[in-house]
N, C-alpha and C positions, 0 to 999 in steps of 0.2 A: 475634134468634135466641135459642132458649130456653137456659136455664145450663149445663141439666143432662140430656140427655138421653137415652133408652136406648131400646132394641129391642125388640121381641118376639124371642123365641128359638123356635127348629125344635124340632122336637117329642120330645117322650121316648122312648126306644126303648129297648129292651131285648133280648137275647138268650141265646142259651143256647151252651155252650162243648163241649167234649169230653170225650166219656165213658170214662172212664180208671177205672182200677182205684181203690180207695176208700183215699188214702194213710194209714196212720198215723205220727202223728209222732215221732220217734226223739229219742232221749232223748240231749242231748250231753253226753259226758266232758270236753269241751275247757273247759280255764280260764277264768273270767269275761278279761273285756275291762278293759285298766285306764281311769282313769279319765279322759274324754277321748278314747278311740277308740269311733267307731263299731258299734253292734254290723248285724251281715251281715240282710240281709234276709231273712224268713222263705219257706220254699220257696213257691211257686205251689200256690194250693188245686186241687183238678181234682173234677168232680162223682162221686159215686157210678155203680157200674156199673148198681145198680138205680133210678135218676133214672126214674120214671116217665113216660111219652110223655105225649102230651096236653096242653089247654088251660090255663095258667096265666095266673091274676090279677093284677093289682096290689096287695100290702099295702100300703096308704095313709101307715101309720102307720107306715112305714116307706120314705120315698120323700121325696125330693127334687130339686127343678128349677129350677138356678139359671144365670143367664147375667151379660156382662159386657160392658162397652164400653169405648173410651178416652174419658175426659174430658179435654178439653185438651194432652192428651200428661201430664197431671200425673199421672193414677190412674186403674184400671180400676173404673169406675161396677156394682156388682153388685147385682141385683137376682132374682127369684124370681119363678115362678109358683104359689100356693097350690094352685089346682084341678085336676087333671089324671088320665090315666086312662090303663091298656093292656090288651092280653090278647095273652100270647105263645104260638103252638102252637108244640111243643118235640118235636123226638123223639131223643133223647140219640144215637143208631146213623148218624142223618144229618142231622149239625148244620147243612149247608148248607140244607138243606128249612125249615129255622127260619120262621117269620112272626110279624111283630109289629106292634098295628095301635095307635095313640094317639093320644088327642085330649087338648088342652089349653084352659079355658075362659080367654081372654081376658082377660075383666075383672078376673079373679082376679092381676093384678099386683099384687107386693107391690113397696114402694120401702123404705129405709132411710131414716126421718125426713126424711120428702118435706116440702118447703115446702109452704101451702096451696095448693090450685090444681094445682101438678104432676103429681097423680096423673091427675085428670081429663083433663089436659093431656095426658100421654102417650096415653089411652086415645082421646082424642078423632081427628077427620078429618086433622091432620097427622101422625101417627104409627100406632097399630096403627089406630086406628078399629074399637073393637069394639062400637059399633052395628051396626056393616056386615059386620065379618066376626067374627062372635062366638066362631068356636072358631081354631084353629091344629091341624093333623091330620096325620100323620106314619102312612105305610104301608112298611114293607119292600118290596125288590122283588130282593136280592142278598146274601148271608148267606156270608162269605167267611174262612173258620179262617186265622189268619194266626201261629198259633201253639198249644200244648195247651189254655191258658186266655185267647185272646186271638182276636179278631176285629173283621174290616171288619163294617158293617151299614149299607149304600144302600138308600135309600130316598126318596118320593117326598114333601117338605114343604108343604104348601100353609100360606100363612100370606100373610095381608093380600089375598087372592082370588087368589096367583100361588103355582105349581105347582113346582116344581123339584128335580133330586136333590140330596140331600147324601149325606153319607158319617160314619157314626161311628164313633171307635175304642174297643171295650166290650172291658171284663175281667170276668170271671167268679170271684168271689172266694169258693164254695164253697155246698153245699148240703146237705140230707140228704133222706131219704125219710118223715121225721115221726120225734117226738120225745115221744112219748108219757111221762106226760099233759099236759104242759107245751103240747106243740104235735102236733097230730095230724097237719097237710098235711105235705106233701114240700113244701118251701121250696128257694129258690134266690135268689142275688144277685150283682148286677153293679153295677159302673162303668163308667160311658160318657163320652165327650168328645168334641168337635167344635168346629164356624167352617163358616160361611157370611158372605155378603157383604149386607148387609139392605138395600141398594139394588137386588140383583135382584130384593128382593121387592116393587120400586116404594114402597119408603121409605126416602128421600133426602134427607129435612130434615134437615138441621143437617151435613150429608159436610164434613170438610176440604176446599179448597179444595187439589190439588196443593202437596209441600210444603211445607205447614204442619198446624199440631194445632191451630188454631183451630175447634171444635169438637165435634163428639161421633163419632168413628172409624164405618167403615162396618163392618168386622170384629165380629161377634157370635162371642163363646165362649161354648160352653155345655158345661155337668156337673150330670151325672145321676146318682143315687145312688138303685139300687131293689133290693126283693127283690118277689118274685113268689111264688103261691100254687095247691098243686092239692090239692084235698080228698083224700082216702084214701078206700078204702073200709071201711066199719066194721069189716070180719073183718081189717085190716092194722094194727089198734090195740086189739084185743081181749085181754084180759088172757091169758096162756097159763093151759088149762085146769090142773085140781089133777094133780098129780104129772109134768108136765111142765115140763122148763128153760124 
């Protein structure tokens, strides 16, 4: 059995949160923290009231797709996908309606200082096998507010030719409507997290054996780290004419 082995992970997903009033942030009077205590967590971002509806992108260059396995019972094996992609339709007034469709290319496995051979190895017929199944594709089907900035997001994985729901738990960590000239789209970003079991996905090489951590855990965790993009239209980033604020 191979050393070191890990998973393909379910697909990137993304979502959109609740449209709330546009907070600004209040300026504290209260004493620094001495040194040694904790300072308190900062409040929940919540999107703009004006979050534009519509089709948003994935910013690439701003995205990450990383999963993890158990090695031996010793350390959680983390690895990454380079290539991947979404387009979330959003409409800020009824988050439930959300859809988010993503594919992620396969071979585009990244390993952390893989021995020779192991990369292949993974990719090859005992493991994801992406000759055969080149992408891994991840559709919404359930978009479920489980808080102001916080939600479920089910949906349907196909990865390794098997079909299956998962469930992700996404935060929604703040957005604007463009940023002129800096940044013209209306941006938005989340954190996502999950587990599925990678033997439903009829990949079962290397399972513990009941009872023991003799080899590489069936449990995939995955975290996702994305912002998403919807162009503006050119008169919403237009300089204000002369003599007007």
């Amino acid at each position: 059995m191979s050393y070191a082995s890990k998973l393909a992970i379910g697909g990137a997903l993304l979502l959109a949160l609740s449209a709330c009033s546009d907070p600004k942030a209040a300026k504290s009077d209260a004493p620094a923290k001495p040194a040694g205590e904790t300072a308190a967590a900062p409040a929940a971002a919540k999107p703009p009231a004006d979050l534009p509806a519509g089709d948003y992108t994935l910013d690439k260059t701003h995205a990450d797709l990383s999963f993890k396995v158990n090695h031996l019972g010793f350390s959680w094996y983390t690895a990454r996908f380079s290539d991947f992609d979404a387009k979330l339709t959003l409409d800020p007034k009824a988050i439930e309606s959300a859809h988010i469709e993503a594919s992620i290319k396969t071979a585009s496995l990244q390993l952390p200082a893989p021995p020779k051979g192991f990369t292949e190895e993974l990719l090859g017929p005992q493991w994801l096998d992406a000759a055969k199944y080149p992408a891994i594709t991840f559709r919404s089907t359930k978009v479920a507010k489980t808080g102001d900035d916080t939600a479920d997001v089910t949906g349907d994985l196909t990865l390794h030719g098997v079909t299956k729901p998962v469930t992700l738990k996404a935060r929604f960590n703040g957005g604007y409507t463009g940023y002129p000239p800096m940044d013209p789209n209306a941006r938005i970003g989340f954190s996502l997290t999950g587990s599925f079991k990678r033997s439903d996905f009829g990949v079962a090489y290397g399972v513990p054996q009941p009872g023991s951590t003799m080899g590489v855990g069936d449990e995939v965790q995955v975290a996702i780290e994305a912002e998403l993009l919807k162009p503006n239209p050119p008169a919403a980033n237009a300089p204000p004419a002369p003599g007007q604020p």
